[in-house]
C-alpha positions as CSV (number, residue, x, y, z in Angstrom):
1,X,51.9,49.1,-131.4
2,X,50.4,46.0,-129.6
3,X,46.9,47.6,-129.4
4,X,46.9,48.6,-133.1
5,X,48.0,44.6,-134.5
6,X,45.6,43.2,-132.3
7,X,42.5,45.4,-133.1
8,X,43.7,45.7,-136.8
9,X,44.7,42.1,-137.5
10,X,42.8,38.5,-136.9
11,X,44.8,36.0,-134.8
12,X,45.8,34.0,-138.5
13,X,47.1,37.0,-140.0
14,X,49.0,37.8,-136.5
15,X,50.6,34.3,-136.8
16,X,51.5,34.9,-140.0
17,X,53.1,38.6,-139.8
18,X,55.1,37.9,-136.3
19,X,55.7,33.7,-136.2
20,X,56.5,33.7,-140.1
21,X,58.0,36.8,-140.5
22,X,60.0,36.0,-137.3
23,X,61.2,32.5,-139.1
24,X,61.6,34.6,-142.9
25,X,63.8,37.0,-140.8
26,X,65.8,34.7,-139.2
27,X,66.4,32.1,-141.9
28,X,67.6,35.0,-144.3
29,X,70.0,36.0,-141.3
30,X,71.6,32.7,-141.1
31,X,71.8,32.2,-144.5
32,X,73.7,35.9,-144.5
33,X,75.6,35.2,-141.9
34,X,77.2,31.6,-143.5
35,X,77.5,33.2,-146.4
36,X,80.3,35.7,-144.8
37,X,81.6,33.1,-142.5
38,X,82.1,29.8,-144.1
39,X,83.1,28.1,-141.0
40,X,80.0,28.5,-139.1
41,X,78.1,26.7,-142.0
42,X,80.2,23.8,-141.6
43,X,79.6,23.5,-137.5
44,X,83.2,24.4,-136.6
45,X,81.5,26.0,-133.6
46,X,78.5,24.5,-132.9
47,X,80.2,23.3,-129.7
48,X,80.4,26.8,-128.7
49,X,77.3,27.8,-130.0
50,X,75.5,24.8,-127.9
51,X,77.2,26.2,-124.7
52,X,76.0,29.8,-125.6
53,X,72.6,29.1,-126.5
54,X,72.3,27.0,-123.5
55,X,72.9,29.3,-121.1
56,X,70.4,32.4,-122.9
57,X,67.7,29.9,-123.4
58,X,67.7,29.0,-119.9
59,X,68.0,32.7,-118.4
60,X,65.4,33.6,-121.3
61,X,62.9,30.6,-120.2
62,X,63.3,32.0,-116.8
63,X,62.0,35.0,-117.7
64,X,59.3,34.5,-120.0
65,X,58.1,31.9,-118.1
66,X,57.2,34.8,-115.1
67,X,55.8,37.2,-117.5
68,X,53.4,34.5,-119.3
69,X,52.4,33.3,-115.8
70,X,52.2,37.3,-114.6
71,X,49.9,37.8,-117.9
72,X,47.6,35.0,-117.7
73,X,47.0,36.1,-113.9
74,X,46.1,39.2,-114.5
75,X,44.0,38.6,-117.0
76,X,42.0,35.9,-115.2
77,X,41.5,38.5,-112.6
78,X,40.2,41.0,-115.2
79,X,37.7,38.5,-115.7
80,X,36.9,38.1,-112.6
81,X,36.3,42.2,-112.0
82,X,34.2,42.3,-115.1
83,X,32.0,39.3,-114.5
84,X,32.1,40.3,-110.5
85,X,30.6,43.8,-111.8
86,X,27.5,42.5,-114.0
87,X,26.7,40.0,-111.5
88,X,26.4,43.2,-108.8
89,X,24.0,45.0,-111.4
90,X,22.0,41.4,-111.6
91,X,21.3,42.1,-108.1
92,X,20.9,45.5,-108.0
93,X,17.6,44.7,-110.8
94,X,16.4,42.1,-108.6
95,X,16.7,43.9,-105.4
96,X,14.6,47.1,-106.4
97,X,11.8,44.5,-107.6
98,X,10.9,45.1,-104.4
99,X,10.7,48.9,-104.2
100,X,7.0,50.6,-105.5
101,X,6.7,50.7,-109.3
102,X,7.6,54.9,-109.6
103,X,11.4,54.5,-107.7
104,X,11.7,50.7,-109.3
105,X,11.1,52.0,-112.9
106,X,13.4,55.2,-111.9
107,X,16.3,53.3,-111.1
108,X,15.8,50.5,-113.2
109,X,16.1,53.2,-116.4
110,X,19.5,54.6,-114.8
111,X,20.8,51.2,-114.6
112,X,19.9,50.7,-118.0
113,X,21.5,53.7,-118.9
114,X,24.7,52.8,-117.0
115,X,25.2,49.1,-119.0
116,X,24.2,50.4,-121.8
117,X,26.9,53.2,-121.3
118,X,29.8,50.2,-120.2
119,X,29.0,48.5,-123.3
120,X,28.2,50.9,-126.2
121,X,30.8,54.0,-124.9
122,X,33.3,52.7,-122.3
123,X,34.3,49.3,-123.8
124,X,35.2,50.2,-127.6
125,X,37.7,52.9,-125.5
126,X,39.5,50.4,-123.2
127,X,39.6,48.1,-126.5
128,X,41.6,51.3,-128.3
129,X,43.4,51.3,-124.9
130,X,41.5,54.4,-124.0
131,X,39.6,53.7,-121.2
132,X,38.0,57.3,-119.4
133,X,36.4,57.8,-116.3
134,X,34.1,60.1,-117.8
135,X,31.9,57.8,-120.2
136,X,30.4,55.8,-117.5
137,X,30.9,58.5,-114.5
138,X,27.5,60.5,-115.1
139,X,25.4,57.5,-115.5
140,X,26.4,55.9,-112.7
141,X,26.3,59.0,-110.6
142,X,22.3,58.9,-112.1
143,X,21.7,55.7,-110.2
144,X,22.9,57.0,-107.3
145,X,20.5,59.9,-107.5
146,X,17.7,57.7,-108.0
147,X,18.5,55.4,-105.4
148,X,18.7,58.3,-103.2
149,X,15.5,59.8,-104.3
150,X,13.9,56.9,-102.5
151,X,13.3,56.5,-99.0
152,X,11.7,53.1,-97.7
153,X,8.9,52.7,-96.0
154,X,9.0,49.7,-94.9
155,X,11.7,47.6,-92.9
156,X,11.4,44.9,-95.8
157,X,12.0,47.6,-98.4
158,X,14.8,49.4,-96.0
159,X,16.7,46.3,-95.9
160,X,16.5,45.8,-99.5
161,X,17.2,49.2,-100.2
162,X,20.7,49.1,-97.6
163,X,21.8,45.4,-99.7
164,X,20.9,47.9,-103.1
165,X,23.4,50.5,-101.8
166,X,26.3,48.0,-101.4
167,X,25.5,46.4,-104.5
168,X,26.2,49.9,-106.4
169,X,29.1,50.7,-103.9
170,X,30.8,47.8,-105.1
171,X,29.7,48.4,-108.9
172,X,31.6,51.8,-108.8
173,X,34.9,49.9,-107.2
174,X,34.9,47.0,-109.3
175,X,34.5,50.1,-112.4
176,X,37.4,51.3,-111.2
177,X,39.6,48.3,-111.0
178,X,38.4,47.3,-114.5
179,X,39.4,50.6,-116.2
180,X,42.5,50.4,-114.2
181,X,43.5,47.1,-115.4
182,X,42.3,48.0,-119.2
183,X,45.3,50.5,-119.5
184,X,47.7,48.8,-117.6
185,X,50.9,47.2,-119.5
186,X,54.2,45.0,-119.5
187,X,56.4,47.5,-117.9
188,X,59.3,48.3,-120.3
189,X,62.0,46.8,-118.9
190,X,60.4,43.1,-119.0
191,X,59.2,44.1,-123.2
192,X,63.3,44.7,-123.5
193,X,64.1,41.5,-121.9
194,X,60.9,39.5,-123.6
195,X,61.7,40.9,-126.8
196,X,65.3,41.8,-126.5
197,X,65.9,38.5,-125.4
198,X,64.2,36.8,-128.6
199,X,66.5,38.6,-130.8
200,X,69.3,37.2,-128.6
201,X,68.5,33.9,-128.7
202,X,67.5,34.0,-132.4
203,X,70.5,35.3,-132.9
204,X,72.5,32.9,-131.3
205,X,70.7,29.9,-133.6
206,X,72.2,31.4,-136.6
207,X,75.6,30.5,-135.5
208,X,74.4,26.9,-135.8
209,X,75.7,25.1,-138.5
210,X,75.7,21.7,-140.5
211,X,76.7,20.0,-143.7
212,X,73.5,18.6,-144.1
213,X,71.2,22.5,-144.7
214,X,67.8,20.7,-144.0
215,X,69.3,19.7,-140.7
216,X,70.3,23.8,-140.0
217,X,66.6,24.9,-141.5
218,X,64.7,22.2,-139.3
219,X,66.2,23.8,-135.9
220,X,66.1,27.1,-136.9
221,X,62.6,27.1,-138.2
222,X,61.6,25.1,-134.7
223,X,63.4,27.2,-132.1
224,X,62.3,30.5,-134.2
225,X,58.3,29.1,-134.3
226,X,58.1,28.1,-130.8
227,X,59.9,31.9,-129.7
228,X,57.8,33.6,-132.1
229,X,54.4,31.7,-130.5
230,X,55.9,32.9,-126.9
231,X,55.8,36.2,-128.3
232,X,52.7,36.3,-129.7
233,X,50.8,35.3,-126.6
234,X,52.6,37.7,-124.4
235,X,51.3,40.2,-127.1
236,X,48.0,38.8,-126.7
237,X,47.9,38.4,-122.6
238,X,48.9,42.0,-122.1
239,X,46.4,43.8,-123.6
240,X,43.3,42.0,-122.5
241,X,40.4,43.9,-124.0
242,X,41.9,43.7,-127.1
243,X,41.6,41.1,-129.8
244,X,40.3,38.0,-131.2
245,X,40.5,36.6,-127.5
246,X,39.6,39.4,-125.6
247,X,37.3,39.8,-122.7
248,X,33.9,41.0,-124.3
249,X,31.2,42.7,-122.7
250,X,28.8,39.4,-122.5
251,X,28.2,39.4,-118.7
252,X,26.5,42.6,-119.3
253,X,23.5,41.3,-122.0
254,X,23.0,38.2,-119.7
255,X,20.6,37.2,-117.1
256,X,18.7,39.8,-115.6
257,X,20.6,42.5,-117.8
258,X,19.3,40.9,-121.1
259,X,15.9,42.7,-120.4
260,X,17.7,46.0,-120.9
261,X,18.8,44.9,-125.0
């Protein structure tokens, strides 16, 4: 459901549908609710409504408070895999400069082949939440053969050829962490308490009452917009490939990699 808003909608629209729908939904629940209950529109309760709300506002802080933080993390660190992946590729072109022209231009191609296969095959799938092994497996296994179809002859050219071999050893593990981290999601029990815990609190706000109605509307419509932003950024964080602020595929058209587009 999360994959589908945020490849289907723009962030606006997003703001729109869950903030303002969260506020339409919850002002037409109070409204409801005092309608049946003539005493909670007068604030009869509000004293117990105060004491309620403080206590699930502070356990539900607590806890969306982690998972933001837990969110953000992760997704700095997804940045870090896929940034830490092109800049090995960088290296890999720049190291097999000094190989002969026949093995440079050999490897060079199935490097080529392998970005182009990140960007044009792999990513649009761990956008959809998709990722596979298999669209960026048999290119990358093709720049192993090449790099294995050379053998140096020279101790410069062996040393450059050993620091090219780590450079692709650590290609295919930062690959693996990055596909890895594209499917990975909130677990389910912190979506019931993020979510769950929304509905509580919103729900608790609706007992709040007062003589004066633009009072009532100003602290729902506050407390519902400042939830319903929470929730839309946990939406956001946890898919990270997904999105208006997603992590793109830039590092791989940039620098030395540029010469492949």
């Amino acid at each position: 459901m999360q994959l589908w808003l945020l490849n289907t909608f723009s962030t606006p629209v997003l703001v729109v549908i869950l903030v303002g729908g969260l506020t339409g939904l919850t002002l037409v629940g109070a409204r409801l609710l005092h309608r049946r209950f003539p005493t909670l529109a007068a604030g009869t309760y509000n004293e117990a409504v105060g004491l309620l709300l403080g206590i699930f506002s502070a356990i539900y802080g607590i806890i969306l408070a982690f998972v933001i933080v837990n969110l953000w993390t992760q997704m700095e660190t997804s940045q870090t895999v896929v940034a830490t992946e092109a800049t090995d590729l960088s290296q890999i072109v720049r190291d097999i400069q000094a190989f002969p022209p026949e093995p440079r231009g050999r490897i060079g191609d199935a490097v080529s082949g392998y970005v182009h296969a990140v960007v044009e095959d792999q990513w649009p799938r761990m956008k959809r939440g998709h990722a596979s092994y298999a669209a960026t497996t048999s290119k990358l296994d093709e720049v192993y053969t090449a790099l294995q179809e050379y053998e140096p002859d020279t101790q410069a050219r062996q040393a450059f050829y050993e620091q090219t071999l780590d450079r692709l050893n650590d290609v295919a593990a930062q690959r693996r962490a990055r596909i890895a981290q594209s499917s990975q999601q909130l677990p389910l029990l912190f979506q019931i308490l993020v979510f769950g815990g929304a509905l509580v609190v919103l729900a608790t706000i609706c007992l709040f009452g007062s003589p004066r109605k633009s009072v009532q509307m100003l602290f729902l419509c506050s407390v519902t917009v400042l939830i319903g932003f929470s929730l839309l950024l946990v939406v956001v964080l946890d898919c990270p490939f997904s999105g208006d602020y997603s992590i793109g595929p830039q590092p791989y058209k940039q620098g030395v990699l540029e010469s492949f587009w």
